[in-house]
N, C-alpha and C positions, 0 to 999 in steps of 0.2 A: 301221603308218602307210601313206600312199597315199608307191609308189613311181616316181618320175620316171626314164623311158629316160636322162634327163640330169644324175641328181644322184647320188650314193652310195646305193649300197641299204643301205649301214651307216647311214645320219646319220637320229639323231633325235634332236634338241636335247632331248627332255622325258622321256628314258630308258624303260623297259619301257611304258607308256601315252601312246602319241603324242595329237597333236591332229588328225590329218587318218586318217581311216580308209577302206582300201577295199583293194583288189585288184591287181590286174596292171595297168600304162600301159594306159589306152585314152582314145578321147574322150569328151570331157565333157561333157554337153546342156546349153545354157548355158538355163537358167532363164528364163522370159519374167514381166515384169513382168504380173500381173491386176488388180494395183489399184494404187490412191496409196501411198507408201509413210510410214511413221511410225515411223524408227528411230534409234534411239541406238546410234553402236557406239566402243566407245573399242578405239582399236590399239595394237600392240607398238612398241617403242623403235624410234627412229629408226636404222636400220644403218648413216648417211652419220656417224653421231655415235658410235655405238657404236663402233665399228673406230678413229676418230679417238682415242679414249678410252682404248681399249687399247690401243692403241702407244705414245702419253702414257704411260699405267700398267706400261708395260713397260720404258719410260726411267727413267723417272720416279727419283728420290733415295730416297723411300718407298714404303710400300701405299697403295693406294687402295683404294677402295670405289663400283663402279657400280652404280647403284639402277635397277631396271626397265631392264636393255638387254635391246637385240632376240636371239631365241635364233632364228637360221635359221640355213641352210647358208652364206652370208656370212660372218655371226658366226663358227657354230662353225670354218671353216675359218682365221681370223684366231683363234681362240683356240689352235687345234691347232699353229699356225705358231709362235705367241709361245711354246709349251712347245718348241717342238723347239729354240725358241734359247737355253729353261733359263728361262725367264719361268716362277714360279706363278701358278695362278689357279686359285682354289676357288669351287665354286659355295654360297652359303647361302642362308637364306630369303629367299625376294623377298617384296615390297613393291608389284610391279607388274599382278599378275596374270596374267603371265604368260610364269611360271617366274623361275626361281632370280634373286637380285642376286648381282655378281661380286667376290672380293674377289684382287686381286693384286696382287704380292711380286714385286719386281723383283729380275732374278740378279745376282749380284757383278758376275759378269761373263759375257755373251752368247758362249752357245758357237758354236762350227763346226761340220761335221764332221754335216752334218744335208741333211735334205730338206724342200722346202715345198712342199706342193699347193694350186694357187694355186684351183681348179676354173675360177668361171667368175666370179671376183670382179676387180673391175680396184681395186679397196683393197687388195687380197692382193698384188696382180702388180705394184701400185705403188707402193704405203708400205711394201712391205717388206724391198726391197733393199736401198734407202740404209739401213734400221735393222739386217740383215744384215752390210751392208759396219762394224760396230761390233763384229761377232763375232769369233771368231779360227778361222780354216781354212778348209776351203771348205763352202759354200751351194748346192746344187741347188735350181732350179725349175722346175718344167712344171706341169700344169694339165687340164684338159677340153680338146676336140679343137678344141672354139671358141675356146676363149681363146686358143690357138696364132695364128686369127686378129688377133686385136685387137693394136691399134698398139703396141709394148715400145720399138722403138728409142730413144726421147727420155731414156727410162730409163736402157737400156743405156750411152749416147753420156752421160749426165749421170756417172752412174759413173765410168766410164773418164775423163772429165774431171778428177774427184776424186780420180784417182791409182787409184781399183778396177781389181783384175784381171778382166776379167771373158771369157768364153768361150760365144759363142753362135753359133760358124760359120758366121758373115756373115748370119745368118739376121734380127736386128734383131725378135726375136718370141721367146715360149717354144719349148720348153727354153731354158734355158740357169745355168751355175754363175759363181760369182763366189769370189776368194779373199783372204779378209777378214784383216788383221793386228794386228784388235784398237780400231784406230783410224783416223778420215778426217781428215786437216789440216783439210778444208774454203777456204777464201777465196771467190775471185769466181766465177761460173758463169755462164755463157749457155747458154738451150736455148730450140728452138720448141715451146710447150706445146697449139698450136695444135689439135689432134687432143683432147686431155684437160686438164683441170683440175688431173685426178688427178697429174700429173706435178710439180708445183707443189708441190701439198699434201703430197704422200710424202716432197719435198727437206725441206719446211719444218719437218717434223713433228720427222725426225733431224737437223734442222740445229744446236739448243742443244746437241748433244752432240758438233760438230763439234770441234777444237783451235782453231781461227779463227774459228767461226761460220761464215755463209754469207753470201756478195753476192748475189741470184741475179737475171738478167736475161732477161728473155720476148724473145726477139727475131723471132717472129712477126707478122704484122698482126693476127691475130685470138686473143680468149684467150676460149674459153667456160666456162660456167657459175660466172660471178664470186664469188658469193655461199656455194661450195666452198670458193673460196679464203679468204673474211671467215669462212666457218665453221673451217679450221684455224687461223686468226690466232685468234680471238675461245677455242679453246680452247686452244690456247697461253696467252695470256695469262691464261686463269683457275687459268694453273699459276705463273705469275710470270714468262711470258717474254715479254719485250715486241718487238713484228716489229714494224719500220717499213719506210714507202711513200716514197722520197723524191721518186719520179715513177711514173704508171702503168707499170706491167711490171716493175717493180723491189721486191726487198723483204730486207729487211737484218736478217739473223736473229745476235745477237750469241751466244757460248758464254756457257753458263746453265743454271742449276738448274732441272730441271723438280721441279716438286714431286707429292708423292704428295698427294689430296684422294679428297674423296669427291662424288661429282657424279649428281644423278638428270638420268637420258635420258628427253628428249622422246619425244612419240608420234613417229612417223614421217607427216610429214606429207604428203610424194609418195602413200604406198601410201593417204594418205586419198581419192586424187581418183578412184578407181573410184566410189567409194561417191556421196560427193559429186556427181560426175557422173550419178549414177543417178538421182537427183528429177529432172532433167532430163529424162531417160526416162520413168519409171514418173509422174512427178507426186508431190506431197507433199513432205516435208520428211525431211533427214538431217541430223544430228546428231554430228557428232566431239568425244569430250570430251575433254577437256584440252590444248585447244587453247591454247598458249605466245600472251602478248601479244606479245612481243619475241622473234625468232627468225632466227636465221640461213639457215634450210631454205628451201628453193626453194619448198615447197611452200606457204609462207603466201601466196603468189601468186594462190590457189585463190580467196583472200575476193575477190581485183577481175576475175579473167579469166572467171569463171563468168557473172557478171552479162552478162557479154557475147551471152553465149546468151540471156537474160531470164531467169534466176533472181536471188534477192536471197538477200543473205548477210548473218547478223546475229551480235550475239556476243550468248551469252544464260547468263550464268555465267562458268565454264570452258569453255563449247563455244561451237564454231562451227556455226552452222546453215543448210543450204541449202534455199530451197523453190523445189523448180522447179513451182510452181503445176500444173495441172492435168497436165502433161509429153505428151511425143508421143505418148506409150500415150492419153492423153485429146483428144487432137487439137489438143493447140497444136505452132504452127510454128517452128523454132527457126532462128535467124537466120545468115546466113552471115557469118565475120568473117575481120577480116586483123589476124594477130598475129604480131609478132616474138617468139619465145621465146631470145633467145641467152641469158638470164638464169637461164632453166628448163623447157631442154629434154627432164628427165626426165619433165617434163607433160606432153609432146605424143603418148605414143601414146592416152591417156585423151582427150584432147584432139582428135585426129584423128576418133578416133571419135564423139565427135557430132557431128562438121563432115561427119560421113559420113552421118549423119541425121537431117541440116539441111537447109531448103528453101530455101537461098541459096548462091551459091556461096562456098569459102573460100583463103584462103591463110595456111599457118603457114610462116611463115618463120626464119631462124638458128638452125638444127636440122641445118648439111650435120654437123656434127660425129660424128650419130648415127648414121653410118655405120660409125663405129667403137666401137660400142658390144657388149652380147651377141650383137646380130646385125647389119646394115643395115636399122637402123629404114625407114630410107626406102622402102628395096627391098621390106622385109617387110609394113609398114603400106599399100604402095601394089599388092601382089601380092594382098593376102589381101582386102582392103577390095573390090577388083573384080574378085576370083574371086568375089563376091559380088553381082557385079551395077553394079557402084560404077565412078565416074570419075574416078581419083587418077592427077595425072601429081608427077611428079617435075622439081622444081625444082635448081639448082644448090647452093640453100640451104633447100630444103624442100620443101613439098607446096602442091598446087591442087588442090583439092575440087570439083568440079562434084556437084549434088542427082540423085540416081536413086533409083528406088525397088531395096530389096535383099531378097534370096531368101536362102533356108539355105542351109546346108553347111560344108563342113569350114574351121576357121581353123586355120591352122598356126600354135605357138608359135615357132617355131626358135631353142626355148633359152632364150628369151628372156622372164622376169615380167611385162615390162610388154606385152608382146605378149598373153599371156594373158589379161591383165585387159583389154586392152582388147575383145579378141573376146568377155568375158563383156558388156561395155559395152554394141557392138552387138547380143549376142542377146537383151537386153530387150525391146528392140523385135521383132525377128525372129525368127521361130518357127525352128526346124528349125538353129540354129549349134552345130553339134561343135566344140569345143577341145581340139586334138588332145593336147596333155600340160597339163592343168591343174597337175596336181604340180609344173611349172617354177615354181611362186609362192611353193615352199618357199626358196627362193634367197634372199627376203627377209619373206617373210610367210606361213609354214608355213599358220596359219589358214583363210586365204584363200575354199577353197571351203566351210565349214562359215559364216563371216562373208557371206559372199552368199546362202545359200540362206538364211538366218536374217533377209536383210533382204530379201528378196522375199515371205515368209511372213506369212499376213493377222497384221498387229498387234494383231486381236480375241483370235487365240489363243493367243501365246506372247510372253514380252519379249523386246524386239530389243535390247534391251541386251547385247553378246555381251562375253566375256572368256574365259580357258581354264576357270574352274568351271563354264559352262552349256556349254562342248564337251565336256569329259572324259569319257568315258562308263565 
């Protein structure tokens, strides 16, 4: 498999025959659009559901059964974590094409006396304490040298609230160990979730398993990416635990049975917006199957915010379809817009990027949050965009686009998936863009560069319809 300076050179979700093939880290010519494009491509399970799912399944009363989850380095590190706390989980045949459905066996009792490598996932480093602090002894975590960046203390401080021991030498970031006694009383809690979602969703997830339940209270002004937190309530509940709202910032999770089920995972609707965005560039139409009518994912956002550029988006089956009519490879001009994302701000580095190759100017705004993300979205998307020629300034709560025309050269991922894909985005259009570790997209969508090169490819000659049986070689 193709190996990432930043990911495990052990991990590959799909055992002796990966999906991504190649050599030693280098950069990656990002493919220029030659024609309209006419592709069908259906993607792998949704990671923001898969991780939710298995920590459910990990609680959980019974086994469960996940049908089509996503196999990346996300995943597998949230599966690695759940065995070291005595969680099974067997991989059998999948259903989704691509790779195994999961079937896990929740332990008697969640041990100590372990380590978890959190790498560079903020599901790992924040839904897994609180389901840790249920173990009995102590818990170690550290991570990738990034994640050491990224925000922890809301965590740590919600812990220690809950009576957890925990030890992180004022540092309020990874490392750090926790020593767990088997049980959390749980009651009332305040914390500012302000920075993540994730902080929210990690409480609510082990909150059924409290002795009290949980009260919990946002006392920040700002909570982003809402529709994280209606995705942990909404799978909560299709386990029998009922969370309620008795005012915005509040949510009242009572002690309860989570039940073992069995649940097929959506695509992943975020990793569809490269794609999607691409008819936009290249011209023609792209195609996502199985696209969910009802969905919690930030990324069904994609059917109304695209239009905005002047693509029309249609539902035609199971799939969503976008045609961005003839696209800037054909000479149409795509419009500058001003968009609040605080609802889904995982969109905005795909997103940025055509407002970087847009002939109007733009503002994406409710996005300071992405600072604290794999990298500083802000910093990175507005570093890399005008080493390229580009006019991105930086907002308090986002970015300002000014139109330039742009040149190749190097885009740095730093670390970071959705950085990747979005430099694949801009070099549709532009000849001569290196992405300096494309294999960062294994983090959530191993696929990634066999799925782009496969839809830039004349549709005279091959089906764009991709899955892991036309990668496998």
């Amino acid at each position: 498999m193709l190996v990432s300076k930043y990911s495990k050179p052990e991990f590959n979700p799909y055992g002796d025959e990966g999906l991504i093939v190649g050599g030693e880290p280098g950069a990656w010519p990002a493919p220029v659009a030659k024609r309209a494009l006419a592709a069908s491509v259906r993607l792998p399970g949704s990671k923001s559901l898969t991780n939710r799912e298995l920590v459910l399944s990990a609680l959980a009363s019974g086994p469960s059964l996940l049908r089509a989850p996503l196999h990346s380095r996300d995943s597998a590190l949230m599966i690695e974590a759940l065995r070291a706390l005595g969680t099974v989980i067997e991989e059998v045949p999948g259903t989704g094409g691509y790779g195994p459905d999961l079937r896990i066996t929740p332990a008697e009792e969640l041990l100590g006396g372990s380590s978890i490598d959190c790498g560079l996932a903020g599901t790992v480093m924040r839904f897994l304490p609180p389901v840790a602090a249920l173990a009995l002894g102590p818990v170690a975590f550290d991570g990738d040298e990034g994640a050491r960046r990224r925000p922890m203390r809301t965590t740590i401080e919600a812990l220690r609230g809950l009576g957890v021991e925990v030890n992180d030498d004022g540092r309020g970031a990874l490392p750090f160990s926790l020593y767990a006694t088997g049980a959390v009383r749980g009651g009332e809690l305040s914390i500012d979730a302000s920075a993540s979602s994730q902080f929210v969703s990690g409480l609510l997830l082990a909150a059924p398993r409290f002795t009290e339940g949980l009260t919990l209270r946002h006392t920040g002004e700002k909570l982003p990416s809402m529709p994280h937190i209606e995705m942990t309530i909404a799978t909560l509940a299709a386990r029998g635990v009922v969370v309620e709202s008795p005012e915005p910032g509040v949510w009242v999770v009572p002690p309860a049975e989570i039940r073992g089920i069995e649940v097929d995972i959506e695509p992943d609707l975020s990793n569809a917006a490269p794609f999607l965005a691409a008819a936009l560039v290249a011209g023609g139409t792209v195609s996502i199957g199985g696209w969910p009518w009802e969905t919690t994912q930030v990324g069904a956002h994609l059917e109304t915010l695209l239009p905005l550029f002047g693509a029309t988006a249609t539902r035609q089956g199971d799939s969503l379809v976008v045609d961005g009519g003839v696209g800037i490879r054909g000479g149409a001009e795509l419009p500058g817009v001003d968009i609040d994302l605080g609802l889904g701000g995982e969109l905005a580095p795909a997103l940025v990027a055509l407002t970087a190759l847009a002939t109007g100017p733009s503002r994406i705004t409710g996005i300071g949050h992405l600072r604290g993300h794999e990298t500083d979205r802000l910093a990175a998307l507005a570093a890399e965009i005008n080493g390229l020629g580009g006019a991105v300034t930086e907002l308090e709560d986002g970015l300002s686009i000014e139109p330039r025309a742009l040149h190749g050269g190097e885009w740095k991922s730093y670390e970071d998936h959705r950085m990747a894909t979005a430099g694949a985005i801009v070099g549709l259009a532009v000849d001569g863009v290196l992405v300096d570790d494309i294999a960062t997209t294994a983090k959530t969508l191993p696929q990634f560069p066999e799925l782009w090169a496969a839809l830039v490819r004349d549709p005279d000659e091959i089906v764009t319809t991709v899955t892991t049986d036309t990668l496998l070689l």
